[in-house]
C-alpha positions as CSV (number, residue, x, y, z in Angstrom):
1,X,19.2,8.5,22.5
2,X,19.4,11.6,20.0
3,X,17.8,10.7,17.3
4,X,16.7,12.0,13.6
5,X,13.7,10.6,12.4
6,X,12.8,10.4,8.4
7,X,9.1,9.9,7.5
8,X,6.7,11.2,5.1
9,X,3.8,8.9,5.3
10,X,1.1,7.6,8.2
11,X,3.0,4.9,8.7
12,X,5.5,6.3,10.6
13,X,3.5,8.4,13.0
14,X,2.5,6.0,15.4
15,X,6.5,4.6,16.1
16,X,7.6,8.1,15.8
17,X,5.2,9.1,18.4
18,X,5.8,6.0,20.7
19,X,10.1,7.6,20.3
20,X,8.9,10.9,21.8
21,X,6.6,9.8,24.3
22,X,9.8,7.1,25.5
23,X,12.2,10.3,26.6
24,X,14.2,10.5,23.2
25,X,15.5,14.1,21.4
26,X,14.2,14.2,18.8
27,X,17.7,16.3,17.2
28,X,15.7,17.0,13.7
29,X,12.7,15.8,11.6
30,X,13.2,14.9,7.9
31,X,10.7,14.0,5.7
32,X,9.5,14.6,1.9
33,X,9.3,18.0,0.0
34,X,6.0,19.7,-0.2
35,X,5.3,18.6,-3.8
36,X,3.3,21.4,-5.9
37,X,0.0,20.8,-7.8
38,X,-1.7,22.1,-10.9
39,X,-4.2,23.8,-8.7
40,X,-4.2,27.1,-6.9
41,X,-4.8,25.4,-3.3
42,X,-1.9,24.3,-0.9
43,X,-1.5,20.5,-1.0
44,X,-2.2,19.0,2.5
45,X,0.4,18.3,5.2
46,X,1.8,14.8,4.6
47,X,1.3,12.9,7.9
48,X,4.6,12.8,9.6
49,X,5.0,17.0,8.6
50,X,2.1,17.6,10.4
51,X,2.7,15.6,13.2
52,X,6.4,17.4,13.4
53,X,4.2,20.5,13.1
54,X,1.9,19.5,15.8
55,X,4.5,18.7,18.6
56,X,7.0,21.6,17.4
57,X,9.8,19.5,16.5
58,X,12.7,21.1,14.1
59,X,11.7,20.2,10.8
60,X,13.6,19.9,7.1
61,X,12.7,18.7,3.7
62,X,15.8,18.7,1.7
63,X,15.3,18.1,-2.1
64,X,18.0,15.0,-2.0
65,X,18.6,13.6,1.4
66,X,22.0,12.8,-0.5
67,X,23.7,15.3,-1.8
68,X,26.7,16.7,0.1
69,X,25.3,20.0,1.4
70,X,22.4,17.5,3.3
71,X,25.0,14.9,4.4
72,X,27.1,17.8,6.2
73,X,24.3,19.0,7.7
74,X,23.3,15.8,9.5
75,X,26.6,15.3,10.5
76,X,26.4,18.6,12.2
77,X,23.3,17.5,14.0
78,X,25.5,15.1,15.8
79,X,22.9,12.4,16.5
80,X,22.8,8.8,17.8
81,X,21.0,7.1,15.1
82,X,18.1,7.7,12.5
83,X,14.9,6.1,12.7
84,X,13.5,5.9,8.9
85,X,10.0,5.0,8.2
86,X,7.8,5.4,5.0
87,X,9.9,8.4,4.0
88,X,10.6,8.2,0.1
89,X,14.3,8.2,-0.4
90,X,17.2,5.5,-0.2
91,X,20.4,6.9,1.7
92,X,23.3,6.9,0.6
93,X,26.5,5.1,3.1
94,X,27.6,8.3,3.5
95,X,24.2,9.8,4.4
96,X,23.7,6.4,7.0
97,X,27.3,7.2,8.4
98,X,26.5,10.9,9.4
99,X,25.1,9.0,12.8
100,X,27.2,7.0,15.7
101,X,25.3,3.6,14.6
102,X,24.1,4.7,11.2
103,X,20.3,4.1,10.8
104,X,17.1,1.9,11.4
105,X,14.2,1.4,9.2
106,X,10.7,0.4,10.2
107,X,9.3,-1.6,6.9
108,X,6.0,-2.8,6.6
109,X,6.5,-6.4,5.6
110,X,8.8,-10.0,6.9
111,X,11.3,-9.4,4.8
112,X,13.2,-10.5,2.6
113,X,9.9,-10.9,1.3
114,X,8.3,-7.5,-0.4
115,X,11.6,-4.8,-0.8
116,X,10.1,-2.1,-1.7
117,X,8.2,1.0,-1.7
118,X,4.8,-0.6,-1.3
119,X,5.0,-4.2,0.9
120,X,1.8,-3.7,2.5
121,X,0.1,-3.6,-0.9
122,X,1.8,-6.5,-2.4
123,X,1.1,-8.6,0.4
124,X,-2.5,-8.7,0.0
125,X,-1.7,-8.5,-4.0
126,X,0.3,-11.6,-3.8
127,X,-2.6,-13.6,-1.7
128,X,-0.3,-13.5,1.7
129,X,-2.1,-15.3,4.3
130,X,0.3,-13.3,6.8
131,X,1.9,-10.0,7.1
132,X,4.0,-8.4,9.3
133,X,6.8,-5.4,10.0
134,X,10.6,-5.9,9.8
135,X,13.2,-3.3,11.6
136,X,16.5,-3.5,10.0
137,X,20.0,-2.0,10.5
138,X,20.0,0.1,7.2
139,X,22.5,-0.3,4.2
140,X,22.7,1.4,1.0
141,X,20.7,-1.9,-0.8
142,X,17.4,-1.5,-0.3
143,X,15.7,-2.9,2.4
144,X,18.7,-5.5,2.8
145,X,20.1,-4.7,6.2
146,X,20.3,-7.0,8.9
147,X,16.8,-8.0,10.7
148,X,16.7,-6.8,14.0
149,X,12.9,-7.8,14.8
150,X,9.8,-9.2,13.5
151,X,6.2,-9.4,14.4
152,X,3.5,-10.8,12.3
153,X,-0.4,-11.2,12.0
154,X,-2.7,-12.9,9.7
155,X,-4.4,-10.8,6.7
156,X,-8.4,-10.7,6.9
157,X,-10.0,-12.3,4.1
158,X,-11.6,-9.2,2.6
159,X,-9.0,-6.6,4.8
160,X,-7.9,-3.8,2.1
161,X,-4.0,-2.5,2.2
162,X,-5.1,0.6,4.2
163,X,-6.8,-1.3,7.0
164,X,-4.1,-3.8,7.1
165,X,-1.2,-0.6,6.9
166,X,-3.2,1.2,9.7
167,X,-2.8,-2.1,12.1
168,X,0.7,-3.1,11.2
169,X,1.8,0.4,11.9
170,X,0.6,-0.3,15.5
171,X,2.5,-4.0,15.6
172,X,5.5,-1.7,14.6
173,X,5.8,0.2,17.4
174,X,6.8,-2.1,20.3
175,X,9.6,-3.6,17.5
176,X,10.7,-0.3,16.9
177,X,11.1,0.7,20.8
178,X,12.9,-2.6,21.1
179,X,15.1,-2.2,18.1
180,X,15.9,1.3,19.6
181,X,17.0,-0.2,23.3
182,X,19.4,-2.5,21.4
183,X,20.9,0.0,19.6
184,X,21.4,1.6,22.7
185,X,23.7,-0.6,23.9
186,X,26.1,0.2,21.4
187,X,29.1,2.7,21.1
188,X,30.0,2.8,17.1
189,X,28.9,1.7,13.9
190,X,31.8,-1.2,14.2
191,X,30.1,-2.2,17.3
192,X,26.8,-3.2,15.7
193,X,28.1,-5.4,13.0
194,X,26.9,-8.5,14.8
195,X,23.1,-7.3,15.4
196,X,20.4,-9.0,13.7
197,X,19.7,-12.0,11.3
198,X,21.0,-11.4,7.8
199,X,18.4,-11.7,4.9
200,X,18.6,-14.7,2.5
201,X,18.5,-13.1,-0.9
202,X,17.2,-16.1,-2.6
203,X,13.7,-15.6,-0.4
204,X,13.6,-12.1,-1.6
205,X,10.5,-11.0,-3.7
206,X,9.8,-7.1,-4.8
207,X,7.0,-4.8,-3.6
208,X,8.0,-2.0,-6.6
209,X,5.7,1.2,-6.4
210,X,2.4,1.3,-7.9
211,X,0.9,3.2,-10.8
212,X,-2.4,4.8,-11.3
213,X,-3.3,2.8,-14.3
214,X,-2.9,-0.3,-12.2
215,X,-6.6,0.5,-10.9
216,X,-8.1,0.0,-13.9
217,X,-10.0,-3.5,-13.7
218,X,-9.8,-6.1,-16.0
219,X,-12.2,-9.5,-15.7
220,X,-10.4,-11.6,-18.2
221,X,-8.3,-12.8,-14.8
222,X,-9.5,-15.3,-11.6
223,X,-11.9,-13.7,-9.8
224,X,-10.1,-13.9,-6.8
225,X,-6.5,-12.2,-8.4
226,X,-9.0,-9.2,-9.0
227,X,-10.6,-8.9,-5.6
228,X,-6.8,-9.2,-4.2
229,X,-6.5,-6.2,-6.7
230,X,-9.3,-4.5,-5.5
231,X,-8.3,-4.6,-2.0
232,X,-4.3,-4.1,-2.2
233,X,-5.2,-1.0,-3.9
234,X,-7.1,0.7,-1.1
235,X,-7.3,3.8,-1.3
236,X,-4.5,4.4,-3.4
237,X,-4.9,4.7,-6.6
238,X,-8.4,2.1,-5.9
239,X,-10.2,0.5,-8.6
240,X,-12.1,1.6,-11.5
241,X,-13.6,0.4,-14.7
242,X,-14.9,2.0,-17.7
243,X,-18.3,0.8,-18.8
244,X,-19.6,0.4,-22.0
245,X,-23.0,0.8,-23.4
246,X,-25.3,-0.9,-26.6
247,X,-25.3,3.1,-28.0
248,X,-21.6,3.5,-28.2
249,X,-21.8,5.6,-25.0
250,X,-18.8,5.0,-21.8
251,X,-19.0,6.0,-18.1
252,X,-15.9,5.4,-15.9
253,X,-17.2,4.4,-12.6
254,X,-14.6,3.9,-9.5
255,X,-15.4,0.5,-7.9
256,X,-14.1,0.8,-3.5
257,X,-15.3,-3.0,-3.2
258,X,-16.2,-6.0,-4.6
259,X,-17.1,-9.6,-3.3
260,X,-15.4,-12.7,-4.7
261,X,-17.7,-15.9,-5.6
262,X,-16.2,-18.6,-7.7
263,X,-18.2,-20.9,-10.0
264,X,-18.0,-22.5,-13.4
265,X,-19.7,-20.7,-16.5
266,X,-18.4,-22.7,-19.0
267,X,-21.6,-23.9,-19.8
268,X,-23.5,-20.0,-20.1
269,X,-23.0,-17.6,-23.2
270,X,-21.0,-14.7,-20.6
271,X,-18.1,-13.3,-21.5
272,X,-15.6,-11.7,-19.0
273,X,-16.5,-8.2,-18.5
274,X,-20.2,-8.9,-18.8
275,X,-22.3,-7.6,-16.0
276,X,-25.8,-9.3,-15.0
277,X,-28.4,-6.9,-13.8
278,X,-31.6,-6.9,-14.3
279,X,-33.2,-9.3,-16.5
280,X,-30.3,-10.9,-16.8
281,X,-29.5,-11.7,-13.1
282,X,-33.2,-13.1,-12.8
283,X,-32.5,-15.4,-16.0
284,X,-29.4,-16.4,-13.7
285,X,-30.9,-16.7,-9.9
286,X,-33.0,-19.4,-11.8
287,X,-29.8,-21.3,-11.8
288,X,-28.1,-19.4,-8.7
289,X,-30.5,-18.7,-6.5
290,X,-28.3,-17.9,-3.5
291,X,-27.3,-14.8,-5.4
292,X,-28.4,-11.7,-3.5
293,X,-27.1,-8.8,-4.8
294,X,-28.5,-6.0,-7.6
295,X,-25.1,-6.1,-9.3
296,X,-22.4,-8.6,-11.0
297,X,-19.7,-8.4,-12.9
298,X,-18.2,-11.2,-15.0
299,X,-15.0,-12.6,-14.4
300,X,-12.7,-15.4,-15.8
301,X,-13.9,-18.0,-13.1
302,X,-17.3,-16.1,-11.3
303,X,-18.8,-13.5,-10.6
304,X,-17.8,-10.1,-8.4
305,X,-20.5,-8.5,-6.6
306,X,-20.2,-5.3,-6.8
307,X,-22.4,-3.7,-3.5
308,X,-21.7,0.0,-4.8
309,X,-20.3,2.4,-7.9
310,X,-18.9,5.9,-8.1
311,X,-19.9,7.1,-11.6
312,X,-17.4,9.8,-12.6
313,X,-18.1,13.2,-10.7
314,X,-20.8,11.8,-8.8
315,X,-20.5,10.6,-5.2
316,X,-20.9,7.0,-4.4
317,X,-23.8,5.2,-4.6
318,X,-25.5,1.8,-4.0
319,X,-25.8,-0.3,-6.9
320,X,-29.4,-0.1,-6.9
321,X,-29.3,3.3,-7.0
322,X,-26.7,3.3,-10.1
323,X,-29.1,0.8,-11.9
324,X,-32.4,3.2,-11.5
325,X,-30.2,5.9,-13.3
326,X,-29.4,3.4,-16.0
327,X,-32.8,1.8,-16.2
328,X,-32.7,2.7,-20.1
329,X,-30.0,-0.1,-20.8
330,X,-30.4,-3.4,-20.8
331,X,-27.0,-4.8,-20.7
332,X,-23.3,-2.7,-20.0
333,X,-19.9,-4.3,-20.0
334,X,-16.7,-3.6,-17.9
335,X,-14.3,-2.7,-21.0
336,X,-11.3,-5.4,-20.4
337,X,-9.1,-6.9,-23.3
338,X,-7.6,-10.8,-22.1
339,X,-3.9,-10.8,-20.9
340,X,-3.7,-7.3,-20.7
341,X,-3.1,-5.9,-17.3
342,X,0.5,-4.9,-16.1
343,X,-0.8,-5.6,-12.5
344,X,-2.5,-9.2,-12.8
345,X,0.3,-10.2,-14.9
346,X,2.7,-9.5,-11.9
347,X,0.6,-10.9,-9.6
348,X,0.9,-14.3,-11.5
349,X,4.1,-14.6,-10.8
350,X,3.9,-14.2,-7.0
């Protein structure tokens, strides 16, 4: 098969690898615009440029994979099919009809569950017990072609989004060789119209892109919504909290884990946001012995352990080591207002 293959982020490496290592041309690779920063330094590669780089594939990254200048030039490249991963932009019908059966696309959930730009994330957000990668025959709505395959696996209890992307992008590759082999069989676009299962809408739930201010922690939620939250967003744009202190002072820390324990403190004077260290957590092990760690945070319905803290321009460190910097203070709190987070509310819903 000649194919074109669109992808911008590690996702798509490892099927677009497994493509060149089957015997396929690889006619062109598109993937994202270079985008510029404030700072004087080159940004770094996205993934799927630098693998393009890497193997000296032809490489573009038009501005709009849309407009007409772009669709006539990947008619001109006269190509079998495109193989779309993780690349950024929907196409438009006339940009999937520029190929003699149009286009497939690798996603990273079952859909119809999680259309979107960021499944894998909302997965773990929405407390999935399963995950999994869908290859569809591509139409202009997104992610609502035809299923051609499916293969899922279970979500670790304390697996973050970019441990869970990194092992679905490996699931994806055998679906993606298969998906390829059927499409294969094909002569025209008309030929395909009876491939795959088609999606029930009705099952369809949305994975939209996240925002930076969607890290920011708030404990005024079940403690297990915020280690979800914690997790799904790993390592992009991760978690952080801005702590207050008795002298008016704030420090915004960036919190990479946290472990989940759920028990009632109805009956304690904490609030949500609170954090026991300390004095404190002694007063508390009298009551909850089992407790082990240097560091707690107070949530709706328990406690988060939090094992380490990234104070703002420092490098991460163990909680104890935070706490011996902060000896001083005898009581911080994780600023947090109730019913306030964009994020949690979603995840509500789900």
């Amino acid at each position: 098969m000649r194919l074109i293959l669109m992808g911008t982020g590690p996702f798509a490496v490892p099927s677009f690898q497994a493509l060149l290592d089957d015997g396929h041309e690889i006619a062109h690779v598109v993937t994202r615009p270079v985008v510029a920063t404030s700072n004087k330094k080159e940004p770094p590669a996205s993934p799927v440029r630098q693998w393009a780089i890497d193997h000296q594939l032809p490489m573009a990254d038009p501005i709009s994979i849309n407009d007409q200048g772009t669709v006539q030039w990947l008619t001109s490249l006269n190509a079998d099919l495109m193989v779309v991963c993780d690349y950024g932009q929907i196409l438009s019908r006339d940009a999937l009809s520029t190929t003699k059966l149009g286009g497939i696309n690798l996603h990273g959930s079952l859909l119809p569950r999680h259309r979107g730009a960021a499944p894998v994330q909302w997965s773990i957000l929405s407390g999935d017990s399963v995950a999994g990668v869908s290859i569809i025959h591509m139409t202009p709505a997104l992610d609502g072609g035809p299923v051609l395959s499916q293969s899922s696996t279970e979500i670790g209890i304390a697996e973050t989004a970019a441990e869970l992307e990194s092992r679905l992008s490996q699931i994806g590759i055998q679906s993606t060789l298969d998906s390829v082999a059927v499409l294969a069989t094909k002569s025209s676009l008309e030929d395909c119209a009876d491939l795959g299962q088609r999606q029930d809408k009705a099952l369809a739930t949305k994975a939209p892109r996240l925002a930076k201010e969607d890290g920011e922690l708030n404990l005024h939620y079940p403690v297990r919504w915020i280690d979800r939250l914690i997790r799904g967003l790993q390592p992009w744009p991760g978690s952080f909290a801005h702590l207050t202190f008795p002298d008016g002072k704030t420090l915004r820390i960036i919190l990479p884990q946290a472990n989940p324990i759920e028990m009632s403190l109805a009956s304690l004077a904490l609030q949500a946001g609170d954090l026991l260290f300390g004095e404190s957590l002694r007063n508390f092990r009298e009551s909850e012995p089992s407790l082990s760690g240097a560091l707690y945070a107070v949530a709706l319905d328990g406690l988060l352990e939090i094992p380490a803290v990234q104070p703002a321009g420092k490098k991460l460190m163990s909680s104890q080591e935070f706490l011996r910097g902060y000896a001083r203070y005898t009581s911080m709190k994780i600023a947090c207002s109730p019913g306030s987070h964009r994020l949690l509310n979603k995840m509500s819903c789900t």
